[in-house]
N, C-alpha and C positions, 0 to 999 in steps of 0.2 A: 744961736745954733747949737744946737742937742750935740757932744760928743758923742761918739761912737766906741765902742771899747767890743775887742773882738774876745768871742769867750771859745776859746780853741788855741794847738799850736800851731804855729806854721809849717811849711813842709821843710825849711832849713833845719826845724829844730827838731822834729820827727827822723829825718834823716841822718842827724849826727848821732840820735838816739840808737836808733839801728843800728849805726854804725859801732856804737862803741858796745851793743851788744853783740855782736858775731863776733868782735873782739874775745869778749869774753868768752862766750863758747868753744874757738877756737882754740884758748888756751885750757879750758876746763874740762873738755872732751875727753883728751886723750888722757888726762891723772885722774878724771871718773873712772876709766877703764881699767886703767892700775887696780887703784882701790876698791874696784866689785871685781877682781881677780886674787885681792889679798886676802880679802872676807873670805871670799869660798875656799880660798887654799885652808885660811888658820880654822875655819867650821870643815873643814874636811880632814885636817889632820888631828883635830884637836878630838874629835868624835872617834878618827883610826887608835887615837892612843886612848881611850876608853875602850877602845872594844877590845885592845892588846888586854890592859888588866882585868877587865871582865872575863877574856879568857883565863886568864891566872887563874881569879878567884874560883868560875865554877868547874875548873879540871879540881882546885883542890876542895870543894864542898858537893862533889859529883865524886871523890874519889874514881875517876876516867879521864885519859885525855886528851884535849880539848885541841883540835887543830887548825889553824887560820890559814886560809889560802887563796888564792884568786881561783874559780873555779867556772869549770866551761864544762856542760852540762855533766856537774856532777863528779865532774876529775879534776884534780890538783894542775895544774899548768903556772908555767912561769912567767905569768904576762900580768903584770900586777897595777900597768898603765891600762889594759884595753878590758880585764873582766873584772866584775864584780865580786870585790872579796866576801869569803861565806868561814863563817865559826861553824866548826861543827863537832858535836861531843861523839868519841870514838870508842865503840864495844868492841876489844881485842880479840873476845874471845868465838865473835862472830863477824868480824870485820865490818861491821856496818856503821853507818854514822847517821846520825838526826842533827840537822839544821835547826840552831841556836837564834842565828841573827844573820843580815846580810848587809854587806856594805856596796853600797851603788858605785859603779865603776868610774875612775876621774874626771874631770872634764879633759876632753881628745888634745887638747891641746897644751895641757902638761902633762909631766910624766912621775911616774910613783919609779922609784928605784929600789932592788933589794935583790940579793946574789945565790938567796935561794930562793926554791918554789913555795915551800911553806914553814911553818911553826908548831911545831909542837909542842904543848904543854903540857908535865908529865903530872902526874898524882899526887907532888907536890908542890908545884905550883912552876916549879922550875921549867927550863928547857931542854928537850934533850943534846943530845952533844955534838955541839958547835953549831948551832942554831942559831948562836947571839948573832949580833952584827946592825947594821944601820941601814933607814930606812932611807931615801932621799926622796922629797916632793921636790919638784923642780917646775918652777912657771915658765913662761916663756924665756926667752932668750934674752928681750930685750930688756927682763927686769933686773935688778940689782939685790937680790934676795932670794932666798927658798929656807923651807927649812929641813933639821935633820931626828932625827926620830930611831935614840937608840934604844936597843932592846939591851939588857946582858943575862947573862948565865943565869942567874935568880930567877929570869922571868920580867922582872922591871923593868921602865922604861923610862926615859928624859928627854921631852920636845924641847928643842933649841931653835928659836928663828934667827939664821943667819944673813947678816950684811953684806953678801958677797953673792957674786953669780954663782950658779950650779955647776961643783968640779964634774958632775958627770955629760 
């Protein structure tokens, strides 16, 4: 008598298969969402603090200065979570400004934090007075991190990612 050999799995063993993959999914879900929320925070503050010393450098090789701000159609506003920040080189002596560069507005569901409207950067690269201060990205609530983003008096800056929820 010919054995028979079955060339396929059964449905018990398809089944624990399944099984033990929705397992995994379940668990891998929700720390995928973390981590494609961490990437876009560190590539979005990490590009903010390039375009901070970018401004530096061309307020001081433009001898003009160079001001950052979240801007709604064209005016300074203090909402640095909902508009799209804009560099813009500043002519005092006509008050007009030309758009440098723009930075794309957060994702709506973190927040950029910062205690003025804008930055100024004077003709030497510096800031003008009392302008320093820190930035705060903040992700959602429920993560265990953000980072901070200081400026000082110079004009420089030093990205820090911290291990701790957002004090704001």
């Amino acid at each position: 008598m010919p054995s028979t050999t079955s060339r396929g799995f059964s449905l018990p063993e398809l089944m624990i298969t399944l099984a033990i993959l929705i397992i995994f999914a379940t668990v891998a879900i929700p720390a995928m969402a973390e981590f494609i929320d961490r990437q876009r925070a560190t590539a979005y503050v990490r590009q903010f603090s390039q375009h901070l010393a970018f401004a530096r450098v061309a307020a001081t090789s433009s001898n003009l200065p160079v001001q950052l701000c979240p801007a709604i159609e064209g005016k300074c506003e203090a909402q640095w979570q909902t508009a799209p920040v804009q560099l813009s080189l500043l002519y005092p002596d006509t008050n007009e400004r030309t758009l440098l560069r723009e930075i794309p507005a957060i994702d709506p569901r973190h927040k950029l934090i910062y205690n003025r409207e804008a930055i100024t950067f004077r003709r030497d690269g510096s800031l003008n007075g009392f302008e320093n201060g820190t930035f705060y990205y903040c992700p959602q609530q429920s993560y265990q991190w953000h980072y901070r983003l200081t400026v000082n008096q110079a004009g420089r800056n030093r990205l820090t990612e911290i291990a701790a929820p957002c004090p704001a």
